[in-house]
PAFI-271173 format. One record per residue: residue in three letters; residue number from 1; x, y, z of N, C-alpha, C, O in turn. Coordinates in steps of 0.2 Angstrom, whole numbers, padded with zeros to 4 digits. Layout:
BEGIN
   resn   resi     n.X     n.Y     n.Z    ca.X    ca.Y    ca.Z     c.X     c.Y     c.Z     o.X     o.Y     o.Z
    Ala    NUM       X       Y       Z       X       Y       Z       X       Y       Z       X       Y       Z
...
***
This chain:
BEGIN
   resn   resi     n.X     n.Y     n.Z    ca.X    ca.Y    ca.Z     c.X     c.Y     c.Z     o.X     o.Y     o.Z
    Unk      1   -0068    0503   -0434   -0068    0497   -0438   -0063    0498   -0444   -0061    0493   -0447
    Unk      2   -0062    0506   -0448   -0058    0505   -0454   -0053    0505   -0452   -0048    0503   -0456
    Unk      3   -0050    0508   -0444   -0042    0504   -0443   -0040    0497   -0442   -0035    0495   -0438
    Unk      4   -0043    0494   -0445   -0042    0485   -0442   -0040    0484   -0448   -0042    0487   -0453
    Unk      5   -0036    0480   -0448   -0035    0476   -0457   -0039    0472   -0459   -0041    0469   -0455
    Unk      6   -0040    0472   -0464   -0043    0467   -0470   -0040    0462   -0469   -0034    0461   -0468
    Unk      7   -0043    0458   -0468   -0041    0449   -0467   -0043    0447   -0476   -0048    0449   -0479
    Unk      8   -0039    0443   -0477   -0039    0440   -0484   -0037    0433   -0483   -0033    0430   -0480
    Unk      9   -0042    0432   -0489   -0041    0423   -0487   -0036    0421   -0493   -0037    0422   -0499
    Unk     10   -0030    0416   -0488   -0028    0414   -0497   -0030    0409   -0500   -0031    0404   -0497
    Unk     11   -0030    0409   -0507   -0031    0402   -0509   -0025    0396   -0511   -0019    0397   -0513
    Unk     12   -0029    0389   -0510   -0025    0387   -0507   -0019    0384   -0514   -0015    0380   -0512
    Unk     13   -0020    0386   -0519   -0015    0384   -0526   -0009    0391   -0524   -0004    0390   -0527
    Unk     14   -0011    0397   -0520   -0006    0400   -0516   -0001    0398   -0512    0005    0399   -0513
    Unk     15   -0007    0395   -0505    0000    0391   -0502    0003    0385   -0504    0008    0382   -0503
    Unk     16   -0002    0383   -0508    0005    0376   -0512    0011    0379   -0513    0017    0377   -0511
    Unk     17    0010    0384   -0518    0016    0389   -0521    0022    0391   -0518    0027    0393   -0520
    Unk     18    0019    0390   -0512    0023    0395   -0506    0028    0388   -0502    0034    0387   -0502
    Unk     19    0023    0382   -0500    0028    0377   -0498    0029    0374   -0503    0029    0368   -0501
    Unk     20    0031    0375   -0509    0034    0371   -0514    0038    0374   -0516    0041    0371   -0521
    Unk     21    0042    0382   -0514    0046    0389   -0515    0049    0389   -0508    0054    0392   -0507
    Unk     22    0047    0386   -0504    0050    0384   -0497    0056    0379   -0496    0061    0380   -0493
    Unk     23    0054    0373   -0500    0057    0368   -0501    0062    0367   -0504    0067    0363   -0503
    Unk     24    0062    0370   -0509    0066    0373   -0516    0069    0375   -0512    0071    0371   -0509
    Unk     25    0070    0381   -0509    0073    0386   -0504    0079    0382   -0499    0085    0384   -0499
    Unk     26    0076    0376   -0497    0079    0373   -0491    0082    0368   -0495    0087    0367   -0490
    Unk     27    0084    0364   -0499    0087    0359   -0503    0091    0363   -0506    0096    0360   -0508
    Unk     28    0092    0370   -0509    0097    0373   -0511    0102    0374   -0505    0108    0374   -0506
    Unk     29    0098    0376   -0498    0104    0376   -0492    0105    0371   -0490    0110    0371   -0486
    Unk     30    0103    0365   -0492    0107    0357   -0490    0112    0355   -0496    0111    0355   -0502
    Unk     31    0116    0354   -0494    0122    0349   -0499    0119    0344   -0502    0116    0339   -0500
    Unk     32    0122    0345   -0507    0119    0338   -0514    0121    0332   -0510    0117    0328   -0509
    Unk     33    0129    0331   -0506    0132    0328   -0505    0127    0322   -0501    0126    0317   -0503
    Unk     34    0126    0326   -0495    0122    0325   -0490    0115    0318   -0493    0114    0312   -0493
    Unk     35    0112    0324   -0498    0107    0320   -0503    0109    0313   -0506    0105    0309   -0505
    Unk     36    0112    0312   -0507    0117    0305   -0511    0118    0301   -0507    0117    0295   -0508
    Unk     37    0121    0303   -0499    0123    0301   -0494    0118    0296   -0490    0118    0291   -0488
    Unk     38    0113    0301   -0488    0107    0298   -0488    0104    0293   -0492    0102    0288   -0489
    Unk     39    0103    0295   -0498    0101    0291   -0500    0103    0283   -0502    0099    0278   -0503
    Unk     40    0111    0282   -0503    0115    0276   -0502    0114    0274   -0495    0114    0268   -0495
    Unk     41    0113    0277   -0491    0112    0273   -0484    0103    0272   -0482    0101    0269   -0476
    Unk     42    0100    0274   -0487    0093    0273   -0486    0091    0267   -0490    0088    0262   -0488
    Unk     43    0094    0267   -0495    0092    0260   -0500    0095    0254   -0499    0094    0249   -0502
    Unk     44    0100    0253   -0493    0105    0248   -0493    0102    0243   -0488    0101    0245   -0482
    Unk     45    0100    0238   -0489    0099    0231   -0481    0104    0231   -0477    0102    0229   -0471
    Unk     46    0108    0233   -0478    0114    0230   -0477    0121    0236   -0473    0124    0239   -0477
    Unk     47    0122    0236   -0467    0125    0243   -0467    0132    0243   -0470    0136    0239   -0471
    Unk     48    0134    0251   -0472    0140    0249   -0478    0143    0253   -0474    0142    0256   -0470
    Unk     49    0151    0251   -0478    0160    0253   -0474    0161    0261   -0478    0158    0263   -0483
    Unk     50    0165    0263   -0473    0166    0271   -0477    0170    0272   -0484    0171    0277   -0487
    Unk     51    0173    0264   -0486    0177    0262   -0491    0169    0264   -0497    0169    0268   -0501
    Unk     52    0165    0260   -0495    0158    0260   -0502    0156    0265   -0504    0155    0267   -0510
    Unk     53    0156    0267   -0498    0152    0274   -0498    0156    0282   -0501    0154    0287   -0503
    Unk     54    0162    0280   -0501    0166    0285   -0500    0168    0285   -0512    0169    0290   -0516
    Unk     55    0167    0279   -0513    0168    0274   -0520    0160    0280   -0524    0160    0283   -0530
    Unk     56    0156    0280   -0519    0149    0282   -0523    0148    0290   -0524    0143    0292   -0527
    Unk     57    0152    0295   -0520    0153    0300   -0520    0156    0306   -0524    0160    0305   -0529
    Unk     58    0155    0310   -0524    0159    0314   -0528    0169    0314   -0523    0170    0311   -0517
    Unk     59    0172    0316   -0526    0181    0314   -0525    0183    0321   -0519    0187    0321   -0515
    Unk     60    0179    0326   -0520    0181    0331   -0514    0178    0331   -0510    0178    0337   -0507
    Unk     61    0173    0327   -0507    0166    0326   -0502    0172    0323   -0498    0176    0319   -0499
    Unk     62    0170    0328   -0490    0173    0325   -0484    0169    0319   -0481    0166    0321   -0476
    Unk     63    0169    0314   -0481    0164    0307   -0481    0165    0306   -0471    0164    0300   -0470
    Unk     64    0167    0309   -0467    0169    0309   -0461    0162    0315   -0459    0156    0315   -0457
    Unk     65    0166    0320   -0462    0161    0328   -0459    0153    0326   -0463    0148    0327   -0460
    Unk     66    0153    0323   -0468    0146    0322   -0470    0144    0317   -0466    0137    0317   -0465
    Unk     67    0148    0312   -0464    0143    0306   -0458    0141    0311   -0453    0135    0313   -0452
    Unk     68    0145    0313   -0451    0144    0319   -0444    0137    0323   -0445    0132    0321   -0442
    Unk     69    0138    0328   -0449    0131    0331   -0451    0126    0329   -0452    0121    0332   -0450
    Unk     70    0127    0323   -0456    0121    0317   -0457    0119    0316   -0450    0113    0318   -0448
    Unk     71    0123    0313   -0447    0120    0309   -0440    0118    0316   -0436    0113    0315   -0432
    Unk     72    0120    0320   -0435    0115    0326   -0430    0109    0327   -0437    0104    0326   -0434
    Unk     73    0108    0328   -0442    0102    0328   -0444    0096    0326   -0442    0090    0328   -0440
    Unk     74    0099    0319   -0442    0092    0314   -0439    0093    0311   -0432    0091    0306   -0430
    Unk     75    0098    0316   -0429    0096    0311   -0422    0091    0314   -0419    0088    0309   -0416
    Unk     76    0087    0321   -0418    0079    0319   -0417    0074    0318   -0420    0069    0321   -0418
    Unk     77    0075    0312   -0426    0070    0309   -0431    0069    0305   -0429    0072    0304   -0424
    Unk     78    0065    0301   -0431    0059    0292   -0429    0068    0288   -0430    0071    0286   -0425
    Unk     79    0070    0288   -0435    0074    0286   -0438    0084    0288   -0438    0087    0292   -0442
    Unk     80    0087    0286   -0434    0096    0288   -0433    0102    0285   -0437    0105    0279   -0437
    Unk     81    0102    0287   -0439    0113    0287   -0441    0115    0282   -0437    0113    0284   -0431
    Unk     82    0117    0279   -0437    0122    0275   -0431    0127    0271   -0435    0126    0270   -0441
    Unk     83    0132    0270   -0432    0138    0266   -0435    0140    0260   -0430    0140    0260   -0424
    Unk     84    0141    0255   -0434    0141    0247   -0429    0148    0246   -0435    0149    0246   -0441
    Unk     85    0151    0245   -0429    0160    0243   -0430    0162    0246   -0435    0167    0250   -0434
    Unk     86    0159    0245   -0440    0167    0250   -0447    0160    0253   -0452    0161    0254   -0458
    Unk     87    0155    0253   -0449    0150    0252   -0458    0146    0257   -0454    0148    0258   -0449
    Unk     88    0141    0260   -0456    0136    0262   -0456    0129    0262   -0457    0128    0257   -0460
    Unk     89    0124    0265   -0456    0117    0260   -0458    0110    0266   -0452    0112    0268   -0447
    Unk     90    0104    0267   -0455    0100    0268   -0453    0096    0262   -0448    0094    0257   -0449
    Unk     91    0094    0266   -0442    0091    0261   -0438    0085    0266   -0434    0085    0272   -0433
    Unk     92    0082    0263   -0432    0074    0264   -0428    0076    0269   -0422    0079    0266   -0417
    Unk     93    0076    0275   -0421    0077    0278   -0413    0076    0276   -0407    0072    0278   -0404
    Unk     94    0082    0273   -0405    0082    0268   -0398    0073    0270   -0391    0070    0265   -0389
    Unk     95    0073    0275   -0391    0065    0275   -0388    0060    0277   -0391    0056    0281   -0389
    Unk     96    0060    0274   -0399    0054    0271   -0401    0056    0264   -0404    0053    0262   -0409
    Unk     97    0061    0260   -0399    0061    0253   -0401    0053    0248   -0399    0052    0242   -0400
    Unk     98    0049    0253   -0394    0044    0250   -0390    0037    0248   -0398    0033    0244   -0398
    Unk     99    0039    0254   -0402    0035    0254   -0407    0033    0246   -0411    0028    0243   -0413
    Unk    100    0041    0244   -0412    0040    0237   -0415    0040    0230   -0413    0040    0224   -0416
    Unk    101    0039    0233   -0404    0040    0225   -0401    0033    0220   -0404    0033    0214   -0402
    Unk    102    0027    0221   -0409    0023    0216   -0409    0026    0212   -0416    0025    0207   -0418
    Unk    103    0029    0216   -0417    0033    0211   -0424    0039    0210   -0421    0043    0210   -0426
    Unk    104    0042    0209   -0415    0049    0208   -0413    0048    0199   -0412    0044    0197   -0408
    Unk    105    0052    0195   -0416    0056    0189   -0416    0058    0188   -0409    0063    0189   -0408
    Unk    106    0053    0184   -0404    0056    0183   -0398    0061    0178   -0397    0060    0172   -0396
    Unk    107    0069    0180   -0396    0074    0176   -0397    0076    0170   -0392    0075    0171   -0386
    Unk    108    0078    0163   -0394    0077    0159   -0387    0084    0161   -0382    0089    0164   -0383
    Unk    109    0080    0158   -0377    0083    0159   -0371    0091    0154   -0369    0092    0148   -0370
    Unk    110    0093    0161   -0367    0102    0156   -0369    0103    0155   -0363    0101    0159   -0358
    Unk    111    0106    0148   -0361    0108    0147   -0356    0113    0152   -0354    0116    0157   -0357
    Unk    112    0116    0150   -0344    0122    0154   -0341    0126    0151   -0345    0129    0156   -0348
    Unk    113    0126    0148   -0347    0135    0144   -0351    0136    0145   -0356    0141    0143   -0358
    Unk    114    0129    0148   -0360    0130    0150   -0366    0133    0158   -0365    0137    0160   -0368
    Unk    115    0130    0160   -0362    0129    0167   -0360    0138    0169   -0355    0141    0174   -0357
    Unk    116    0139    0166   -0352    0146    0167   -0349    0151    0164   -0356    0157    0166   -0356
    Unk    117    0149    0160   -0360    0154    0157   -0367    0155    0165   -0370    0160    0168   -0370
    Unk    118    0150    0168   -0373    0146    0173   -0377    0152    0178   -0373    0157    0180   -0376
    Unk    119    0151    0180   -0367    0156    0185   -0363    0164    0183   -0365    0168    0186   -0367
    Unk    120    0165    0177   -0363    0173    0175   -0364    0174    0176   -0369    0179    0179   -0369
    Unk    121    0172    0174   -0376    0174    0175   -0382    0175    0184   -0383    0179    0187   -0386
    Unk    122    0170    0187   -0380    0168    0194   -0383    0175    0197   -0379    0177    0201   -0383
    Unk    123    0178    0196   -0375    0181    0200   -0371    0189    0195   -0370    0192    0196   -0365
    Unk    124    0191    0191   -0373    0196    0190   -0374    0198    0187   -0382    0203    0185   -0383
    Unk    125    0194    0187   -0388    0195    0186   -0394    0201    0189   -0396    0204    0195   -0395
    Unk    126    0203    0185   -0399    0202    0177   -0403    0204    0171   -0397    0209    0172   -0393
    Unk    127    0199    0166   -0397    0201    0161   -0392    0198    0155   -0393    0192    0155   -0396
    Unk    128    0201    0152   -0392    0198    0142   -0393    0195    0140   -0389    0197    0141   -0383
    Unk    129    0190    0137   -0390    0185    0132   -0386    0190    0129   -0381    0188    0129   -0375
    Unk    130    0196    0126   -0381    0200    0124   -0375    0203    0133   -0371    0200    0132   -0365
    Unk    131    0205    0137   -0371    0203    0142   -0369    0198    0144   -0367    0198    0147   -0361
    Unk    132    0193    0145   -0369    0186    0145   -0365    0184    0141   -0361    0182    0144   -0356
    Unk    133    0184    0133   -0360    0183    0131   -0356    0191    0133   -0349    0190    0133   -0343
    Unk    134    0196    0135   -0352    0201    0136   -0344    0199    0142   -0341    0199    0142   -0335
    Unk    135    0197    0147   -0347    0197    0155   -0344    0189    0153   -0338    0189    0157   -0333
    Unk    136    0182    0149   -0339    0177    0148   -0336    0177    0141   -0330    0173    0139   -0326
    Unk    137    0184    0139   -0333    0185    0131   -0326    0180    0127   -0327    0179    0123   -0322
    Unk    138    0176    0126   -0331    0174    0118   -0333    0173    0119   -0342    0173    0123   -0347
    Unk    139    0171    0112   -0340    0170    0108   -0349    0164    0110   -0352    0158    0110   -0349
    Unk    140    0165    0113   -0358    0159    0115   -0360    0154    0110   -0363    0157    0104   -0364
    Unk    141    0148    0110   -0363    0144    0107   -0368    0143    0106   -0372    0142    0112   -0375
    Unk    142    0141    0100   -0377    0144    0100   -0386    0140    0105   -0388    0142    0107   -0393
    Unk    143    0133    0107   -0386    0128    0114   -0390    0129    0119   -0388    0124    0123   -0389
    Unk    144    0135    0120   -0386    0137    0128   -0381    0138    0130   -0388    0133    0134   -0389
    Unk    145    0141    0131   -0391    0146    0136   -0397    0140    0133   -0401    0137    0138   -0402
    Unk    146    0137    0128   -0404    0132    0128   -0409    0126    0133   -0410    0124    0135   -0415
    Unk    147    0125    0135   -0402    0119    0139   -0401    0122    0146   -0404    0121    0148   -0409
    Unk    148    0126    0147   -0399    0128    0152   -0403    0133    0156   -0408    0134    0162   -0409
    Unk    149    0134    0150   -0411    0135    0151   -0418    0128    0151   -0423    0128    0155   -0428
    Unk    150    0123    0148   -0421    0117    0149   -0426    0112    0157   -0425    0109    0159   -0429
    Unk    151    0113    0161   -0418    0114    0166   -0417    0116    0171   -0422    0114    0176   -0424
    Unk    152    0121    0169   -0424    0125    0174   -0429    0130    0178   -0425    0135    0182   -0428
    Unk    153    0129    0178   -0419    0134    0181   -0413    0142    0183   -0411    0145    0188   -0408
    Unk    154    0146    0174   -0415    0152    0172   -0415    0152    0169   -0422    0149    0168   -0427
    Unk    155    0157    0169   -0419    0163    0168   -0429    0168    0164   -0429    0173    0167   -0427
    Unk    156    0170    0158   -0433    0175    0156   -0432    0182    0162   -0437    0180    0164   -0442
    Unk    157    0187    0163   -0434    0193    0168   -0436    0199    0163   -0441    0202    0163   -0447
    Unk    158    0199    0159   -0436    0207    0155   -0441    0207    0149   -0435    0202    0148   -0431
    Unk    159    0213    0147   -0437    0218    0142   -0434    0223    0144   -0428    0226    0149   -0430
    Unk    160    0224    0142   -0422    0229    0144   -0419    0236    0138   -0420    0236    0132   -0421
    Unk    161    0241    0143   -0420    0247    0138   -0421    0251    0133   -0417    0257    0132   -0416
    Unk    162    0244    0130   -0415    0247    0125   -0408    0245    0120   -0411    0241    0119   -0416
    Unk    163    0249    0113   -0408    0249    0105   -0410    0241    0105   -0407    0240    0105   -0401
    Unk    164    0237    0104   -0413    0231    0102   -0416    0227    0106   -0420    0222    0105   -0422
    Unk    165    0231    0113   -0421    0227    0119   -0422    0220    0121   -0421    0216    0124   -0425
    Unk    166    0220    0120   -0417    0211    0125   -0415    0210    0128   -0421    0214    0130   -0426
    Unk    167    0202    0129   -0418    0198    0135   -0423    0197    0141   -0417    0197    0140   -0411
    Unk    168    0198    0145   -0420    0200    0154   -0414    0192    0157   -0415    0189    0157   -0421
    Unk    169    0190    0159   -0410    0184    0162   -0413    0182    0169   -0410    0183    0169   -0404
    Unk    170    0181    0173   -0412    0177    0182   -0413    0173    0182   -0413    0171    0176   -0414
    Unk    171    0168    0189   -0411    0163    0191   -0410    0162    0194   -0418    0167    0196   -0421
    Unk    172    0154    0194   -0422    0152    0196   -0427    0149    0204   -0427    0148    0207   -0422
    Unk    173    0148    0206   -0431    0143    0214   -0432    0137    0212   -0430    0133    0216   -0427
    Unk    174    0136    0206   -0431    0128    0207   -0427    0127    0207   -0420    0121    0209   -0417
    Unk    175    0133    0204   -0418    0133    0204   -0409    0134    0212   -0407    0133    0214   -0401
    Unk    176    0137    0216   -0411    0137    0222   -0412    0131    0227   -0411    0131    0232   -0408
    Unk    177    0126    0224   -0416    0121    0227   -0415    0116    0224   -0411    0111    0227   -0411
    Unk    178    0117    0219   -0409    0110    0215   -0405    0112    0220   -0399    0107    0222   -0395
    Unk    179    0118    0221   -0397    0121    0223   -0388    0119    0231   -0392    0120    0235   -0387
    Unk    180    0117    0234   -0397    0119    0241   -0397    0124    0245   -0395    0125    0249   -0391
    Unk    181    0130    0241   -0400    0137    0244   -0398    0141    0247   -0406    0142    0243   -0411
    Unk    182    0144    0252   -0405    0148    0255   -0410    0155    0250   -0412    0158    0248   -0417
    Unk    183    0157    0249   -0405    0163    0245   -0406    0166    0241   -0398    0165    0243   -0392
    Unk    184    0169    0235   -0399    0168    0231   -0394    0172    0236   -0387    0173    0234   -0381
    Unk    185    0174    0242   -0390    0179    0243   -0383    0173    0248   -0379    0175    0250   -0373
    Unk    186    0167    0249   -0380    0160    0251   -0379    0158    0244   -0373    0152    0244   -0372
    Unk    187    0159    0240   -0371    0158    0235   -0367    0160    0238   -0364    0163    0243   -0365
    Unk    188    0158    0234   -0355    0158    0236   -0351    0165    0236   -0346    0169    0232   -0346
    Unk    189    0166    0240   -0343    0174    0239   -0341    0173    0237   -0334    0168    0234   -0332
    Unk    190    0177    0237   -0329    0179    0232   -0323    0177    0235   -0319    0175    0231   -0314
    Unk    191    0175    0244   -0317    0172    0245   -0314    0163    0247   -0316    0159    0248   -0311
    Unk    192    0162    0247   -0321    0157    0246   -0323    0151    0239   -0322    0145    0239   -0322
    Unk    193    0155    0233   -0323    0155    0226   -0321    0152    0228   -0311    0146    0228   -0308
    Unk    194    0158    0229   -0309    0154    0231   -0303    0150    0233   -0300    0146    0230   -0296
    Unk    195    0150    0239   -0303    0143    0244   -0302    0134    0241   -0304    0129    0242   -0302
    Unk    196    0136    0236   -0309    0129    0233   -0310    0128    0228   -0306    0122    0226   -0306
    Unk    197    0134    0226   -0302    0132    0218   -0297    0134    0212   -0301    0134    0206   -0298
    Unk    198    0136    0212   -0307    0138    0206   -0311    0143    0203   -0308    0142    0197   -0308
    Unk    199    0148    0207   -0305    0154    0206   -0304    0154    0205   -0296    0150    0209   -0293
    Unk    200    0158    0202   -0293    0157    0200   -0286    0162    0204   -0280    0168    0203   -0280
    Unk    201    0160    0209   -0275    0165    0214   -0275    0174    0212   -0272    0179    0215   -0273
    Unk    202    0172    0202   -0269    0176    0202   -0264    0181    0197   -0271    0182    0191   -0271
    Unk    203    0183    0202   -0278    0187    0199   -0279    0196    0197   -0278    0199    0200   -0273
    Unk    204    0198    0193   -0284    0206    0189   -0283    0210    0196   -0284    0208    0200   -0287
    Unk    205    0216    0197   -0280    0222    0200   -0280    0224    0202   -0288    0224    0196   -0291
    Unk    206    0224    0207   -0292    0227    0208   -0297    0220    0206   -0304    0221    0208   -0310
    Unk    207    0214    0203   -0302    0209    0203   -0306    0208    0209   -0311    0207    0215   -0309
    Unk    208    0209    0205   -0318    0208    0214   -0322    0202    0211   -0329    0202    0205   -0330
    Unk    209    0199    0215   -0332    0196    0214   -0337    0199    0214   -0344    0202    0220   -0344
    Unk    210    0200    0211   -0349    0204    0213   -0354    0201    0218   -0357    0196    0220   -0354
    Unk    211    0205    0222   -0362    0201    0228   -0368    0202    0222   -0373    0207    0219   -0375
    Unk    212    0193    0221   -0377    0196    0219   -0382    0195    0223   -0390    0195    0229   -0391
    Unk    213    0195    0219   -0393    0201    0221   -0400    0195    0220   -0406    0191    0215   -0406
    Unk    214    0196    0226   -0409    0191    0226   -0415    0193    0224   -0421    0189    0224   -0426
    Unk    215    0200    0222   -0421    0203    0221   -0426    0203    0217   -0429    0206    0212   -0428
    Unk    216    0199    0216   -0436    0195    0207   -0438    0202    0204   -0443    0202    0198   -0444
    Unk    217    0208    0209   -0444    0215    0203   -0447    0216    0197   -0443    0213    0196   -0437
    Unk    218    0220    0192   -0445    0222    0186   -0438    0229    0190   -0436    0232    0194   -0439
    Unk    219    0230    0186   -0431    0236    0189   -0427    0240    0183   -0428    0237    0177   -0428
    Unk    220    0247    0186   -0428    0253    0183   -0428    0255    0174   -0425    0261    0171   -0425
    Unk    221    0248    0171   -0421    0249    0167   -0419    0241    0160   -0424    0240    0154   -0423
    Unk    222    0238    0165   -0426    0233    0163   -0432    0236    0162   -0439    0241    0165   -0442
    Unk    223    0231    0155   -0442    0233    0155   -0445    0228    0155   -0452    0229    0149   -0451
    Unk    224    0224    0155   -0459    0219    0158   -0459    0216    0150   -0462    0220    0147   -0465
    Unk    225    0210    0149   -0460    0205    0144   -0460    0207    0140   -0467    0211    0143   -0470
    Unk    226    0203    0134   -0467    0208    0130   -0473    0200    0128   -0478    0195    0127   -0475
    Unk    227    0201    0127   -0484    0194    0127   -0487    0192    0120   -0486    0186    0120   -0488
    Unk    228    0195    0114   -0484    0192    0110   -0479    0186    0111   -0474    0181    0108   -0472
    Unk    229    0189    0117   -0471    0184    0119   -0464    0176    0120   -0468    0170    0118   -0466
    Unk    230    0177    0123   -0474    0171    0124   -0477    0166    0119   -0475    0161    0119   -0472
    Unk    231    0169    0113   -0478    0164    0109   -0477    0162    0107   -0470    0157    0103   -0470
    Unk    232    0164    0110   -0464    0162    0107   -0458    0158    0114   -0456    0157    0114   -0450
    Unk    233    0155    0120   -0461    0150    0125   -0459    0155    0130   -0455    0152    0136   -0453
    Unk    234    0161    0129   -0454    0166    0132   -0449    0168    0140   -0453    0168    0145   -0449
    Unk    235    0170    0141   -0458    0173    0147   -0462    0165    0148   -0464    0160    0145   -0463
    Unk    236    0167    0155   -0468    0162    0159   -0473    0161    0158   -0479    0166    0160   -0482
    Unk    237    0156    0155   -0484    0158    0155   -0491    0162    0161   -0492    0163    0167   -0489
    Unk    238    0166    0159   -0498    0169    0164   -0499    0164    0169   -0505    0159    0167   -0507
    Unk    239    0167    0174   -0506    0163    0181   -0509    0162    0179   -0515    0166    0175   -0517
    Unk    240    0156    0182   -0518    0152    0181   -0525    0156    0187   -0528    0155    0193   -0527
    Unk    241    0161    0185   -0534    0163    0190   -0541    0156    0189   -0546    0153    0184   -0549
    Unk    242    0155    0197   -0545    0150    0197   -0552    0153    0199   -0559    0156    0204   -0560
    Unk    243    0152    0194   -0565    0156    0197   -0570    0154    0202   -0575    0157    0204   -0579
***
């Protein structure tokens, strides 16, 4: 029995001591940087461009390698890193999205024609409402583009430089993040289209899918919305200077 050890109990103002010299410990081996970075992307509604973020740092912080780091941090946390088009932003861990379904906003149901509009726009942007009706071969309905314009989904872009000038429209960050997508070239491609059944296999000679384009400037055939439009709900206010 005197070769056995002594069990001693500790008390418990000990182990406080110990994970409070732990912690201290492990925050000396994390980068400040990291801490700040976190922190700007924890306090934010809104998710931010690496332009912001990069403004709130210190000047020799690699703001690329610390997203990186960040994001293997917490990918197996409750909570992930992700990045939706150009910004940044903390979101819910894709299989613990079941957690929130009793608070989930059940969204209304979009018709095909909203839903095949939603795709045309998404995968040939920028395009006019008479382009969408030729690329799907009939006449849209006057609440086709309203629905999903009140979605937040689509966007009017500019003016096309043709006699009448259309409004040109794009897809938004939000349709970015409703789809769970980093960026629109993350849709699905032509053999993938297949493989799900969406796509029909006996298609036309030469049938291809566009790649489309994340690039929110207008293009050389655009021209930029006119502050008229404002009044028809069409453009975006424009930005709040604060003095």
């Amino acid at each position: 029995m005197a070769a056995l050890a002594e069990r001693r109990i500790i008390p418990h103002e000990e182990l406080q001591a110990r994970a409070e010299e732990k912690s201290e410990a492990q925050a000396q081996v994390r980068p400040e940087h990291l801490r700040l970075l976190e922190a700007l992307l924890f306090a934010t509604a809104v998710p931010l461009d690496e332009k912001t973020l990069s403004a709130r740092l210190p000047e020799d912080v690699d703001l690329k390698a610390a997203l990186r780091a960040l994001q293997a941090e917490f990918a197996p946390r409750g909570v992930n890193l992700v990045r939706i088009g150009n910004k940044w932003t903390f979101r819910t861990a894709g299989d613990l999205s079941w957690l929130l379904t009793k608070e989930a906003v059940v969204p209304k149901k979009l018709s095909r024609a909203a839903i095949e509009t939603l795709a045309v726009i998404a995968y040939h942007q920028p395009v006019t409402r008479a382009e969408v009706e030729e690329i799907r071969g009939v006449v849209m309905a006057k609440g086709t583009f309203d629905v999903l314009m009140e979605t937040g989904w689509i966007r009017p872009r500019g003016r096309r430089k043709t006699p009448g000038r259309p409004i040109t429209y794009g897809t938004t960050e939000a349709f970015l993040s409703h789809f769970t997508l980093e960026a629109l070239a993350d849709l699905p491609g032509l053999d993938e289209l297949k493989g799900s059944g969406l796509l029909d296999g006996r298609l036309p000679p030469g049938f291809s899918v566009p790649m489309p384009s994340d690039d929110p400037q207008l293009r050389d055939d655009e021209d930029p919305l006119e502050p008229g439009d404002l009044d028809l709900g069409l453009a975006p206010p424009p930005e709040r200077i604060e003095e």
